[in-house]
N, C-alpha and C positions, 0 to 999 in steps of 0.2 A: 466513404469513410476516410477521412483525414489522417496522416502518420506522421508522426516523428521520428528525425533519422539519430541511429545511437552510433556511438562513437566506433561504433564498431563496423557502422555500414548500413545494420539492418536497418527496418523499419518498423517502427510498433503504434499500430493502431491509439489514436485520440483517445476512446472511450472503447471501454473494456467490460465484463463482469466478473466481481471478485465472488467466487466460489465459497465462501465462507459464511454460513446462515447460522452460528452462534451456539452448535453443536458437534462435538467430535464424531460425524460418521451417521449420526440419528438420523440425519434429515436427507438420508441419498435419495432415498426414493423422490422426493420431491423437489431436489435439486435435479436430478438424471431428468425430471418432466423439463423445468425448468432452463436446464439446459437447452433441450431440444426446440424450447421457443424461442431461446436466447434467437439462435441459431435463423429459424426462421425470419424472426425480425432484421435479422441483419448482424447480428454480432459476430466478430471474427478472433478477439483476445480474450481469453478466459485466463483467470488469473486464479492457480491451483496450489494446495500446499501437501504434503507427505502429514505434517501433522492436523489438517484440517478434514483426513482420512475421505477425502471423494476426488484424487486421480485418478481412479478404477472406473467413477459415472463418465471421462474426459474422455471417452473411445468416439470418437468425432474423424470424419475423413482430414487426413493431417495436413494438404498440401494447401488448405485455404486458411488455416489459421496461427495464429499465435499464441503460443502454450507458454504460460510462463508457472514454475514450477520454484519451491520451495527447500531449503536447507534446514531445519527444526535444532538448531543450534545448542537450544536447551534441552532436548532433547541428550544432549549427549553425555558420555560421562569421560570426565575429563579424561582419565587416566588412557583410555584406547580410545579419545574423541578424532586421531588422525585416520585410523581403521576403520573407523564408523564413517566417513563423510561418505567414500568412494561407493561401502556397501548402500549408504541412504539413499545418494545417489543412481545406484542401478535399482532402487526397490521403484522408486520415482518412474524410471525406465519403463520397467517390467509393467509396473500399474498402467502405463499410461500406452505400451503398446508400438509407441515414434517418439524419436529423437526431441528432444527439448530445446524451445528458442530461446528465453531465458532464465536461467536458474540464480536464486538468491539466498542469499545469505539471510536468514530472515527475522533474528536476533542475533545478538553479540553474546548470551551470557549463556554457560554449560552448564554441567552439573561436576558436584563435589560428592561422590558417596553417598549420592540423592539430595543432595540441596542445591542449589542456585552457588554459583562460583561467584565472588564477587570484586576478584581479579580481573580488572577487563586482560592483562598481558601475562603469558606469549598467549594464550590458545586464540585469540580475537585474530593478529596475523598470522598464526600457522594454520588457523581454518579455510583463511582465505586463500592463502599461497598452494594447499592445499586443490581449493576451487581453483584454482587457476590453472592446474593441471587436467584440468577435466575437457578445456578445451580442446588439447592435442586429439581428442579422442575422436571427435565428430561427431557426438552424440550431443551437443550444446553448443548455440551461434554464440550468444552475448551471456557474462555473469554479471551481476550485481548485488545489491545489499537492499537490505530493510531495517528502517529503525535506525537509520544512523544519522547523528549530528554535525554540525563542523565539526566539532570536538573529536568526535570517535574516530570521523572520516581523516582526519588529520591524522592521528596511530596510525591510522591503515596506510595512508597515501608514502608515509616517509621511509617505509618500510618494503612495500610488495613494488611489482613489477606490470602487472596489468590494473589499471584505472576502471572503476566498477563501470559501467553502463549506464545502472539505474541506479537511484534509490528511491522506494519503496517507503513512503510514511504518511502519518494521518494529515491532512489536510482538509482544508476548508474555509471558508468565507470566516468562521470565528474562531481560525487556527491558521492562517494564510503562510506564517512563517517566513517572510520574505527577504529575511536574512540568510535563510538556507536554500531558498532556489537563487538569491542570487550566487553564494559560494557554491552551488553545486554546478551552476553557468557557469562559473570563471574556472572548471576542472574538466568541463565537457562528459557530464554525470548527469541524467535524464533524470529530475524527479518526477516520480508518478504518485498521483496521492486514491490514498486507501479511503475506506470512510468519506469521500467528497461532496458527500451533502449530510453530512455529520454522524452517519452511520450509527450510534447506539445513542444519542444525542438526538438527533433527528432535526432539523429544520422546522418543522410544520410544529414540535414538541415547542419549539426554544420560543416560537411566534405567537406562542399561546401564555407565555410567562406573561406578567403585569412588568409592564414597564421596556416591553420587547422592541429591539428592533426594527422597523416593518419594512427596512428599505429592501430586501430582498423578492417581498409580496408586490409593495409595490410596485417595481420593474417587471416582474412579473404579469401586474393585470396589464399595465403600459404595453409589454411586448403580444400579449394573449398564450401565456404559455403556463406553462407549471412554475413555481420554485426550485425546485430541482434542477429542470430545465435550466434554468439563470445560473443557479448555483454550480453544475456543469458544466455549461456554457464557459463558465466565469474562468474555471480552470483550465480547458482546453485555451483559451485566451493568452492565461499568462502563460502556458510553455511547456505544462504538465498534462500528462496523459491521466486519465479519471478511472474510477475503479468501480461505480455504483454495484450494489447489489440488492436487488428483487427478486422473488420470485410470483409475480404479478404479471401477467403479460401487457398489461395497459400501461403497464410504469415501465415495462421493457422499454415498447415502444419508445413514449416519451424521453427517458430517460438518453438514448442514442439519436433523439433528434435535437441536434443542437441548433442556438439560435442568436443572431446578432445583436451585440450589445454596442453601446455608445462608451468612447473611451468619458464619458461624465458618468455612467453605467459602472465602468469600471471602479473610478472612483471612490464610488460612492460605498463600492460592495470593498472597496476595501479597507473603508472606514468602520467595518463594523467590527471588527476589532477590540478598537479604540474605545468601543461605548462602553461609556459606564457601568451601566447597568448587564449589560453584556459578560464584563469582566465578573460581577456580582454574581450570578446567574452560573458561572462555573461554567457556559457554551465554549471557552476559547481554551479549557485545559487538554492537555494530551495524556494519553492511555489510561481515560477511566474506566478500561475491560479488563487491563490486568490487576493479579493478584497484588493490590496495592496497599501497603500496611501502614503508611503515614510517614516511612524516613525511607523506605525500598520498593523497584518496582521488579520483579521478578530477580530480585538479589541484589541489584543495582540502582545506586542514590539517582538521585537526577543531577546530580553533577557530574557522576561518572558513567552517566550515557550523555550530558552536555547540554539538556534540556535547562532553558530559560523561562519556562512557565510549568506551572503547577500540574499536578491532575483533576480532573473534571470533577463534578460531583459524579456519584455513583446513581446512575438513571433507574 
């Protein structure tokens, strides 16, 4: 398995499995199976969240893996949200048994007396600076964020004192965003993308539209592999660690076997974007899973999380 090294030293495994099968808590039992082939196949990064409620199935011998573990930002209420990080943080702890590799920030936006804050500032830096004290402790190597754009990342950066690690955001062959891996290179910030083969979207969905793409298939039969495969492939390539999530053991498999592409491969997959019909088709919007009302995505415009493209259709 291939790593990227984070500003901080460590190492975080290419390809990972994000823990998150589209229900709060429902689905342990089948995750906890799912786990345990991860495991066998090979996987060493599990990617866990506090509010995705299955840290508790992550009881895994600790000294061969990468635990990356969640901050539920929304989750909190503004008014005692500096009091709450420290305890969410030891609940994470507790759940999980061993020390944490990296923990994130995993939205920007709190709560107001049960609604969505729609202040990004102060709570956005004092959550952080906040994290950032977590490391004296020895309970967490590397912190980072999720969900953040130049725009946000920029609040953050002019303000705290430790430089995030990671960020954490949707990605994909019809969301490449390559304006924000390259600002988060020029700050020595590891994006990892979630969703990297289009996660509630899907790939194999988006191929099946009239008028679809197919250059991803096609590389695909060329190479003899899956879609997915390419589509992974494609992201360990550019510099991102991947996130996929199955609970398949044959797509486990696949999914962690990556495979060489042609920088005209490369190209090519990153022209898809661009298509037309692609843009039509709603494949290249970001966070069509959250509570999206038409001007707010979980409280917050998409100007004030800094997003330059729209939301997805709702699949």
């Amino acid at each position: 398995m291939s790593h990227f090294t984070l500003n901080t030293g460590y190492k975080i495994p290419s390809v990972g499995m994000g823990c998150w099968q589209g229900d709060y808590g429902a689905k342990n039992y089948i995750l906890e199976e799912a786990l345990l082939q991860a495991i066998e196949v090979g996987y060493r990064h599990f990617d866990t969240a506090l509010g995705f409620q299955n840290e508790q199935i992550s009881g895994i011998p600790r000294s061969e893996f990468f635990i990356t573990c969640k901050l539920e930002s929304f989750l909190m209420i503004k008014s005692d949200r500096i009091d709450s990080l420290t305890d969410r943080f030891q609940t994470s702890l507790n759940n999980l048994g061993f020390d944490i590799d990296l923990y994130l920030l995993h939205w920007l936006q709190s709560f107001v007396t049960g609604v969505h804050d729609a202040d990004p500032e102060p709570h956005l830096v004092e959550a952080w600076k906040e994290i950032e004290t977590l490391l004296v402790t020895g309970k967490v190597e590397s912190i980072g964020v999720s969900n953040f754009s130049p725009k946000t990342l920029d609040i953050l950066l002019k303000e705290v004192t430790v430089v995030p690690s990671v960020n954490q955001v949707e990605l994909h062959p019809f969301l490449p965003d390559n304006a924000l891996l390259e600002y988060c290179n020029s700050k020595g910030i590891h994006l990892s993308a979630y969703c990297p083969i289009v996660g509630i979207g899907k790939v194999l969905t988006a191929l099946e539209q009239p008028n679809a793409d197919l250059t991803i298939k096609t590389i695909a039969d060329c190479v003899g592999c899956t879609p997915a495969q390419v589509t992974l492939s494609c992201g360990v390539i550019r510099g991102t660690s991947v996130l996929p999530r199955t609970v398949t053991p044959s797509r486990m498999k696949e999914n962690i076997t990556l495979v060489n592409l042609t920088p005209e491969d490369g190209e090519a997959i990153d022209g898809i974007h661009k298509n037309d019909d692609t843009k039509k088709q709603g494949h290249n919007g970001r966070m069509s899973y959250t509570p999206w009302s038409g001007t707010t995505a979980f409280g917050w415009t998409l100007d004030q999380l800094g997003w330059d493209v729209g939301c997805a259709k709702k699949f």
